[in-house]
PyMOL CGO cylinders between C-alpha atoms (Angstrom):
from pymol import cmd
from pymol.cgo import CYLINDER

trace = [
    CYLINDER, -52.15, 17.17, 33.83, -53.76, 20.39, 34.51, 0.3, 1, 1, 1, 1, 1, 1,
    CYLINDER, -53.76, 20.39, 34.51, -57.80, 21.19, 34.88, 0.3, 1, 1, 1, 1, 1, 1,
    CYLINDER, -57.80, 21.19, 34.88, -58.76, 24.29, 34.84, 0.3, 1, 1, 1, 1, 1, 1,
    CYLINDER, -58.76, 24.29, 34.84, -62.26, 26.01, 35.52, 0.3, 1, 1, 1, 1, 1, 1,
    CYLINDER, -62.26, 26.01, 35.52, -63.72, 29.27, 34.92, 0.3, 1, 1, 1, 1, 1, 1,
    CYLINDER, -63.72, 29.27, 34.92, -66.52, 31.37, 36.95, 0.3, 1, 1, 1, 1, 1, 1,
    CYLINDER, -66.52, 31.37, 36.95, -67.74, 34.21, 37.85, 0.3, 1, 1, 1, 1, 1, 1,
    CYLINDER, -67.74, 34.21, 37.85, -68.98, 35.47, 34.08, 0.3, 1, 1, 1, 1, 1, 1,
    CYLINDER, -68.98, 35.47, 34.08, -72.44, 37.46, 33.96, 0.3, 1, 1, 1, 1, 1, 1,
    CYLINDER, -72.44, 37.46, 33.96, -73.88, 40.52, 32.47, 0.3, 1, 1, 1, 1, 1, 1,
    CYLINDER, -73.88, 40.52, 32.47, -72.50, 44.02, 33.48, 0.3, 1, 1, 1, 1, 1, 1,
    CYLINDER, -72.50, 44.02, 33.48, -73.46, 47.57, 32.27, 0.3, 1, 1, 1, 1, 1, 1,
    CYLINDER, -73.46, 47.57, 32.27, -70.80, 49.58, 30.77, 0.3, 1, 1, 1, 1, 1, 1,
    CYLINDER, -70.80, 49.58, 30.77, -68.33, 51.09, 33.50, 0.3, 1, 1, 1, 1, 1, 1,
    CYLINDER, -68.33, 51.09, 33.50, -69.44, 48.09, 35.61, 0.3, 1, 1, 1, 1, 1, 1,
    CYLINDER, -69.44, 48.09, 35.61, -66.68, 45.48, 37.77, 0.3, 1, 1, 1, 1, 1, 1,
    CYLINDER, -66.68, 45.48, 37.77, -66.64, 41.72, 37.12, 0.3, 1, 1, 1, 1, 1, 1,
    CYLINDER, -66.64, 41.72, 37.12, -64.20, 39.28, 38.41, 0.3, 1, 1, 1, 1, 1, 1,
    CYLINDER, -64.20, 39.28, 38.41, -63.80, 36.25, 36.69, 0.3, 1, 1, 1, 1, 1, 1,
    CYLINDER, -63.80, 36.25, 36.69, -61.93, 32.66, 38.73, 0.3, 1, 1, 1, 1, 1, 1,
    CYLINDER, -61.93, 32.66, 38.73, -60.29, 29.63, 37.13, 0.3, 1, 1, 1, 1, 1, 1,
    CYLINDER, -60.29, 29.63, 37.13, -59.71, 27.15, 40.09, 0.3, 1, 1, 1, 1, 1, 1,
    CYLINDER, -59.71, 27.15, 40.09, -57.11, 24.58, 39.24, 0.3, 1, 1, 1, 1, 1, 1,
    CYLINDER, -57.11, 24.58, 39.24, -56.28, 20.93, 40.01, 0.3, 1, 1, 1, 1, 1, 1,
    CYLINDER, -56.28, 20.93, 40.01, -53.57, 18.69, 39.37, 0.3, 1, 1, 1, 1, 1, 1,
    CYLINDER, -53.57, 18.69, 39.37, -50.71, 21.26, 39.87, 0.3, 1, 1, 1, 1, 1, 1,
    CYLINDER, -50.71, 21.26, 39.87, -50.49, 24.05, 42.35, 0.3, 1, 1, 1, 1, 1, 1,
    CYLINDER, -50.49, 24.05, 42.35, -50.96, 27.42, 40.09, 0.3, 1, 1, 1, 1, 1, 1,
    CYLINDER, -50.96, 27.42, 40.09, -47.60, 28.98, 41.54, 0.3, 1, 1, 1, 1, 1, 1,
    CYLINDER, -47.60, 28.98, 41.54, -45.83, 26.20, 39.74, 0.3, 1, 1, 1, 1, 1, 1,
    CYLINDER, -45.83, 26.20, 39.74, -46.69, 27.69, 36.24, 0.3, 1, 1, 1, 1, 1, 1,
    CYLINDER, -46.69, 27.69, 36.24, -47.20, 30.34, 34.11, 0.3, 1, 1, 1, 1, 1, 1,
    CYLINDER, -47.20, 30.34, 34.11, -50.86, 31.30, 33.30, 0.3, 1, 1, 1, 1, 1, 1,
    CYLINDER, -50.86, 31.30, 33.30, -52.86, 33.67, 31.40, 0.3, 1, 1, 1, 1, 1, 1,
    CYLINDER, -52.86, 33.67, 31.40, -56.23, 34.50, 30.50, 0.3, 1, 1, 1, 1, 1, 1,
    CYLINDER, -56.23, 34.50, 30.50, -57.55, 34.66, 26.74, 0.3, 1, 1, 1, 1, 1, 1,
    CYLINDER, -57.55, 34.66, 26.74, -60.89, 35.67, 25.24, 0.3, 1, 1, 1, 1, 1, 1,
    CYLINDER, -60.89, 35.67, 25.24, -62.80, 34.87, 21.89, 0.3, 1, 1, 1, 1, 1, 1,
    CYLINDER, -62.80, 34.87, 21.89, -65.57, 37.56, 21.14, 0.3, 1, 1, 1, 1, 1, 1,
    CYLINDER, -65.57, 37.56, 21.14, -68.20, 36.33, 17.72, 0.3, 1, 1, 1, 1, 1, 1,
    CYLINDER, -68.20, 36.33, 17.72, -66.46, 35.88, 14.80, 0.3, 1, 1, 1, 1, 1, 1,
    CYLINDER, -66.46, 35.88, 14.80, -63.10, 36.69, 16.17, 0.3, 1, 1, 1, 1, 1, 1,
    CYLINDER, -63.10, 36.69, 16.17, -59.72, 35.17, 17.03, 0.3, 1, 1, 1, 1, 1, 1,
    CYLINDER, -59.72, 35.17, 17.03, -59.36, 34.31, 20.65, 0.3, 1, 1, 1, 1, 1, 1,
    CYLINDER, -59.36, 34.31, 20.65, -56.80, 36.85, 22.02, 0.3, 1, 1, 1, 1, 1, 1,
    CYLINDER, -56.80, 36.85, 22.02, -54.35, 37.45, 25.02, 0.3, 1, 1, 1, 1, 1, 1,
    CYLINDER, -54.35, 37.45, 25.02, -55.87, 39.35, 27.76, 0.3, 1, 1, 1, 1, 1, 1,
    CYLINDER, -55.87, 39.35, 27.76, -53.34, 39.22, 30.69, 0.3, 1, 1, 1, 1, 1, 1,
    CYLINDER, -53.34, 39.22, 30.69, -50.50, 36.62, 32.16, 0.3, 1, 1, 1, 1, 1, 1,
    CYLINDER, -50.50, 36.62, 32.16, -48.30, 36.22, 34.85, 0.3, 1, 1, 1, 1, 1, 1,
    CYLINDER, -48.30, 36.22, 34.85, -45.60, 34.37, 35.08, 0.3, 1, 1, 1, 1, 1, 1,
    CYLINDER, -45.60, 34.37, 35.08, -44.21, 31.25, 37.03, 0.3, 1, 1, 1, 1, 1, 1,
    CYLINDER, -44.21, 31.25, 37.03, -42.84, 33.10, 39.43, 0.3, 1, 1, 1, 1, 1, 1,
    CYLINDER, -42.84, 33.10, 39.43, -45.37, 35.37, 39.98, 0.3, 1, 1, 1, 1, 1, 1,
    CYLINDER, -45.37, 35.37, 39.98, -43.43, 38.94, 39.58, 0.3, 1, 1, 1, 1, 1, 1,
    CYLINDER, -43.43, 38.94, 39.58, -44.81, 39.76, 36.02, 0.3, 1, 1, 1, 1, 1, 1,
    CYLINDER, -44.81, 39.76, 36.02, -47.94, 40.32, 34.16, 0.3, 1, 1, 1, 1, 1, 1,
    CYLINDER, -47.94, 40.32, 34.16, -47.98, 41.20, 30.93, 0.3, 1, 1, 1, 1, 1, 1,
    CYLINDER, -47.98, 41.20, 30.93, -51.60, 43.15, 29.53, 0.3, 1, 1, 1, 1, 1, 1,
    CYLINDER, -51.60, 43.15, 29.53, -52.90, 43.13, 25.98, 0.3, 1, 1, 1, 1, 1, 1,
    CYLINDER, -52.90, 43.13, 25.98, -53.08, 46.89, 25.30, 0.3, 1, 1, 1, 1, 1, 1,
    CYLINDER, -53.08, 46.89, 25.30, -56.84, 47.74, 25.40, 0.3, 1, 1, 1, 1, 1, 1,
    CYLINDER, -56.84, 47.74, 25.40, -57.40, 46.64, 28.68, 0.3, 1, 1, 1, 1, 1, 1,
    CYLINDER, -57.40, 46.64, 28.68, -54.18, 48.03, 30.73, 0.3, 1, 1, 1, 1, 1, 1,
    CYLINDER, -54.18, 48.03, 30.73, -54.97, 50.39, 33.56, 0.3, 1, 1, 1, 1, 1, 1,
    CYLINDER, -54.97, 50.39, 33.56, -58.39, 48.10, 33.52, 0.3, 1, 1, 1, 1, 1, 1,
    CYLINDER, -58.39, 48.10, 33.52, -58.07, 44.62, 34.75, 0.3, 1, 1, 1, 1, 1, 1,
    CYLINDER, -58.07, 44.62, 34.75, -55.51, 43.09, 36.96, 0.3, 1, 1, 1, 1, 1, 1,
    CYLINDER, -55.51, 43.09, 36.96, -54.21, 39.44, 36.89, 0.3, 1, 1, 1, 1, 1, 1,
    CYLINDER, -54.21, 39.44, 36.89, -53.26, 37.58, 40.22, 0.3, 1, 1, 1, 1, 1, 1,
    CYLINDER, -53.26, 37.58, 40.22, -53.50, 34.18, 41.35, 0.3, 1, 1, 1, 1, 1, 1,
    CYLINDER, -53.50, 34.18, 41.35, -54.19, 33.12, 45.14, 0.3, 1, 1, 1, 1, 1, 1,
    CYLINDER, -54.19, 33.12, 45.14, -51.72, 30.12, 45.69, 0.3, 1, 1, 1, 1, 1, 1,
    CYLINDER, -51.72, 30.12, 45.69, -53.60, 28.83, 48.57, 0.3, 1, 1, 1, 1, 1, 1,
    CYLINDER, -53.60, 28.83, 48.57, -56.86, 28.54, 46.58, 0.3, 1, 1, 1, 1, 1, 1,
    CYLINDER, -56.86, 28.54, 46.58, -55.08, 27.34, 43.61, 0.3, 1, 1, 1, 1, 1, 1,
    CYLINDER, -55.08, 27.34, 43.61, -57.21, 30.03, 41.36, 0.3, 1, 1, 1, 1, 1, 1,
    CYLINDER, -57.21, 30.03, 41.36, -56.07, 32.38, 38.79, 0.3, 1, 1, 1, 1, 1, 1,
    CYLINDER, -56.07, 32.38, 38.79, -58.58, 35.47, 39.01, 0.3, 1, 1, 1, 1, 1, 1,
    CYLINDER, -58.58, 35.47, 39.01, -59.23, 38.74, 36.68, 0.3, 1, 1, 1, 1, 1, 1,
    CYLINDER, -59.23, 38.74, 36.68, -60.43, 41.47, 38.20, 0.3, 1, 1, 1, 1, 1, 1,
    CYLINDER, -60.43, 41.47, 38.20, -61.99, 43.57, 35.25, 0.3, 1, 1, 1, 1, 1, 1,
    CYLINDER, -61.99, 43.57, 35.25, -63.05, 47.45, 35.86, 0.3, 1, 1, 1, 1, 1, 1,
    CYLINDER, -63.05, 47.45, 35.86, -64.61, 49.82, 33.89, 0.3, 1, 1, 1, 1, 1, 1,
    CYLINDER, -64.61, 49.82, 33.89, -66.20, 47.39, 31.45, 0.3, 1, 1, 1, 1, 1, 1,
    CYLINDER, -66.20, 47.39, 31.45, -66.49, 48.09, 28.03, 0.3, 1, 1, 1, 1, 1, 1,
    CYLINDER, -66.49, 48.09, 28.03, -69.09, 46.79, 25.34, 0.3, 1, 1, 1, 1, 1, 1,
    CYLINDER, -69.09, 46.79, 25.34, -65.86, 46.06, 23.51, 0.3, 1, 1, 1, 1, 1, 1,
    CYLINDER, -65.86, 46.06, 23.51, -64.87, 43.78, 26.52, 0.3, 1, 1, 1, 1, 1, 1,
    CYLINDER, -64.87, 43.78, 26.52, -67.80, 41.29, 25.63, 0.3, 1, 1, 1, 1, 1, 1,
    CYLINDER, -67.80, 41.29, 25.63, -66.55, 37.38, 25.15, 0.3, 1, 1, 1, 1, 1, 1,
    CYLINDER, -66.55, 37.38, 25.15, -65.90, 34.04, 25.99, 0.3, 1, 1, 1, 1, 1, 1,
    CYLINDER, -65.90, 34.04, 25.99, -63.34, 34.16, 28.59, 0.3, 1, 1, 1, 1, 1, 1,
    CYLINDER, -63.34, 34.16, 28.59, -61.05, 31.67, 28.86, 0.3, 1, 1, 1, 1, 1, 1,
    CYLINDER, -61.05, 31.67, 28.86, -58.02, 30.47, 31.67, 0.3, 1, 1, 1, 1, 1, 1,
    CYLINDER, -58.02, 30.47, 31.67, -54.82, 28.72, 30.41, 0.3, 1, 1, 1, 1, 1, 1,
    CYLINDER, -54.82, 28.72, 30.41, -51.52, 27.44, 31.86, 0.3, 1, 1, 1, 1, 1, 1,
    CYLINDER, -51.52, 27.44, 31.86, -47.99, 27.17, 30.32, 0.3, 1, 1, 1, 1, 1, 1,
    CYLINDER, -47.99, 27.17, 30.32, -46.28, 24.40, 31.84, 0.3, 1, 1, 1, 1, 1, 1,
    CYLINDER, -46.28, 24.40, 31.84, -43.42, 24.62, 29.80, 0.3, 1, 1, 1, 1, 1, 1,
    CYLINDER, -43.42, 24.62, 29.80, -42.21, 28.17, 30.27, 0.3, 1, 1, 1, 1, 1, 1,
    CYLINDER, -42.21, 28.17, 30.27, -39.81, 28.78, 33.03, 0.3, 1, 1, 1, 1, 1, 1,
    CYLINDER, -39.81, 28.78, 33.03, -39.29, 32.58, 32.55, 0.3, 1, 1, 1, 1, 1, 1,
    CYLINDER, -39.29, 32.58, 32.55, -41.74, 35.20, 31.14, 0.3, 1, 1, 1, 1, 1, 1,
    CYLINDER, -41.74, 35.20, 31.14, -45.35, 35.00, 29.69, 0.3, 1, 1, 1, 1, 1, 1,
    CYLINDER, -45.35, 35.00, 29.69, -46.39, 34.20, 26.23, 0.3, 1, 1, 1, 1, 1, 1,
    CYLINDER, -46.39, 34.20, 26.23, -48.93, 36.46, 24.30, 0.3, 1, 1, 1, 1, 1, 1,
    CYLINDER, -48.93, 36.46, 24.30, -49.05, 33.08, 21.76, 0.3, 1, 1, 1, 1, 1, 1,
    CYLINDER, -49.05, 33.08, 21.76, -51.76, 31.13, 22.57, 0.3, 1, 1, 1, 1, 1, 1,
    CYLINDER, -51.76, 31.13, 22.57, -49.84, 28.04, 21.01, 0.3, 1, 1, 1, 1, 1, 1,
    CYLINDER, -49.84, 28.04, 21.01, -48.04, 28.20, 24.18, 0.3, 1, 1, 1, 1, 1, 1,
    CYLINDER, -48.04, 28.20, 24.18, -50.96, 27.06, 26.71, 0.3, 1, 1, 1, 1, 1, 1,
    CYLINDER, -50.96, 27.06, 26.71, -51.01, 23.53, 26.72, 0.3, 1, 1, 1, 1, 1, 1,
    CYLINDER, -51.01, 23.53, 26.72, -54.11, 23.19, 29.07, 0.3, 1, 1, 1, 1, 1, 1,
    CYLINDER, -54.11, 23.19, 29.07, -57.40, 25.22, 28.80, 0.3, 1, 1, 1, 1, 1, 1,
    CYLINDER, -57.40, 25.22, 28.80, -60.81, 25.44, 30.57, 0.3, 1, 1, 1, 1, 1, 1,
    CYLINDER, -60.81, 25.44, 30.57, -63.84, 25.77, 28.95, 0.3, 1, 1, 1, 1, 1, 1,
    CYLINDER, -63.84, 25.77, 28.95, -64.52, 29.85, 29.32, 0.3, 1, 1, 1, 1, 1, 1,
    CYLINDER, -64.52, 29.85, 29.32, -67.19, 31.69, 31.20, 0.3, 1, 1, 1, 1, 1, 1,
    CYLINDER, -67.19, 31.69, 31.20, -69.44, 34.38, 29.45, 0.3, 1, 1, 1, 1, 1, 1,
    CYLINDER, -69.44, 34.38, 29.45, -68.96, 37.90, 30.26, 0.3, 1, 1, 1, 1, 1, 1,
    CYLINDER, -68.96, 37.90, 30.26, -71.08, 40.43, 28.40, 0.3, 1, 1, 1, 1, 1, 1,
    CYLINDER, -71.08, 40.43, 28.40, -70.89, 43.91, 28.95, 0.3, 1, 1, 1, 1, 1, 1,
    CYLINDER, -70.89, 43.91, 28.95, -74.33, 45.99, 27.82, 0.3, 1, 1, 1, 1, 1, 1,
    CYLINDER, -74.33, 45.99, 27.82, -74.40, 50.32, 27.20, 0.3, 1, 1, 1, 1, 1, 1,
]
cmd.load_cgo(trace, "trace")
């Protein structure tokens, strides 16, 4: 069993920085692969950004490469997103997720995440 909790969420003006956390418990976070999702009003949650078990890859969803950067502190068992240049387009629920099946590689699928937290806020005003 994993549990998994998000922070960090707020209001930003466009161009702005957020960082969002998901602390974990129940498994170290270097022992799995994880990935962060997000579900804006009335649309399908999507992939945001992963990283693997390992640790070597992330994989980015398109329209936010060059923007946000996945990593995961080990020691702190938390799985962070560090967002930059903010969008109003970039406004949703964000949510944390872990793939304890996968040994290799990062799913875009959410299917794949067997364990989710409950999603912080971020909202991103012009």
């Amino acid at each position: 069993q994993v549990q998994l909790v998000e922070s960090g969420g707020g209001l930003v003006q466009a161009g702005g920085s957020l960082r969002v956390s998901c602390a974990a418990s129940g498994r170290t976070v270097s022992t799995f692969a994880m990935a962060w999702f997000r579900q804006a009003p009335g649309k399908e949650r999507e992939f945001v950004a992963g990283i693997n078990k390992g640790g070597g890859l992330t994989n980015y969803a398109d329209s936010v490469k060059g923007r946000f950067t996945i990593a995961r502190d080990s020691a702190k068992n938390t799985l962070f997103l560090h967002m930059n240049s903010l969008k109003p387009e970039d406004t949703a629920v964000y949510y944390c997720a872990a793939d304890t099946s996968r040994l290799y590689g990062v799913s875009y699928s959410r299917t794949a995440y067997e364990y989710w937290g409950q999603g912080t806020q971020v909202t991103v005003s012009s």
